[in-house]
C-alpha positions as CSV (number, residue, x, y, z in Angstrom):
1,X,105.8,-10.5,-171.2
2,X,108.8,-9.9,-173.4
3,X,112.2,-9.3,-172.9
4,X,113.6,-5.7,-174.5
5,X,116.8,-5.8,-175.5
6,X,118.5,-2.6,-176.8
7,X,121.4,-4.0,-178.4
8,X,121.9,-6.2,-181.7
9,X,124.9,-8.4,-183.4
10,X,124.7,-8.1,-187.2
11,X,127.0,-8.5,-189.9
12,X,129.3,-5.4,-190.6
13,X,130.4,-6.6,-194.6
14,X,129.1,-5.8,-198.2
15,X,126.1,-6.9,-199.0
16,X,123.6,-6.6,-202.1
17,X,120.2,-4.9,-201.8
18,X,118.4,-8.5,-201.9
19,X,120.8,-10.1,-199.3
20,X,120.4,-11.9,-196.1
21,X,120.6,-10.9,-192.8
22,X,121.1,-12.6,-189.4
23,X,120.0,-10.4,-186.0
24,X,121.1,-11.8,-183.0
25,X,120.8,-10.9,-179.2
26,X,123.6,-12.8,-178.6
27,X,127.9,-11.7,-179.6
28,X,128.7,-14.4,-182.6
29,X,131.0,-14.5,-185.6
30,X,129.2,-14.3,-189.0
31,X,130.8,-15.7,-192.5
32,X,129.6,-14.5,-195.6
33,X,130.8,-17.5,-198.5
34,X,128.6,-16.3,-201.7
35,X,127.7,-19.1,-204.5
36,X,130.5,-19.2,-207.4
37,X,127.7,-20.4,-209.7
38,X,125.5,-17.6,-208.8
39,X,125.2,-14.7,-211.6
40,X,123.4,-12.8,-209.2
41,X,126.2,-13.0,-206.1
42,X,124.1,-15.1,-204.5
43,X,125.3,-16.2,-200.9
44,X,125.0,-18.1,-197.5
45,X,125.5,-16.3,-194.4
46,X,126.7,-18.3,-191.2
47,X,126.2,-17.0,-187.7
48,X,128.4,-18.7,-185.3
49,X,128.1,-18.6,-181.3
50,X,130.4,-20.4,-178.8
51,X,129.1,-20.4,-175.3
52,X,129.2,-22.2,-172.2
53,X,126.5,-24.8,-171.1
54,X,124.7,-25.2,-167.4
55,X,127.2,-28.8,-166.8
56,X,130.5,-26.0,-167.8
57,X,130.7,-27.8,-171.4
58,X,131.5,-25.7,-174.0
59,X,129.4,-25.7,-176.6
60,X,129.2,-24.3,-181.0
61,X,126.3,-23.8,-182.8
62,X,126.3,-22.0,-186.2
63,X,123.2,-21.0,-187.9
64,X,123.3,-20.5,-192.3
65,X,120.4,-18.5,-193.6
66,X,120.2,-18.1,-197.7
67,X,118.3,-16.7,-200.2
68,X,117.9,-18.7,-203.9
């Protein structure tokens, strides 16, 4: 019923013991831009993917994921 998949993006970058993380099955870019008013380092981490659509339009979709 499900798809394996044996392979993973993540981020390679420092990161804190209570950080985020982003998987994807998919190659992407990831930014790390942590919170200046954050005592505790506090971040948002962006995965971004270019790809190509069915109609050959190209096509960029980033994804943020945070932890407050």
């Amino acid at each position: 019923m499900f798809k394996e998949y044996k392979e993973y993006y993540m981020p390679v970058m420092k990161m804190h013991w209570y950080d985020t993380l982003i998987l994807s099955k998919y190659p992407c870019r990831f930014y790390k831009k942590e919170f200046e008013s954050s005592a505790m380092g506090r971040c948002v981490l962006t995965a971004f993917f270019e790809f190509e659509a069915e109609d050959k339009t190209s096509c960029k979709l980033g994804i943020n994921c945070v932890h407050l």
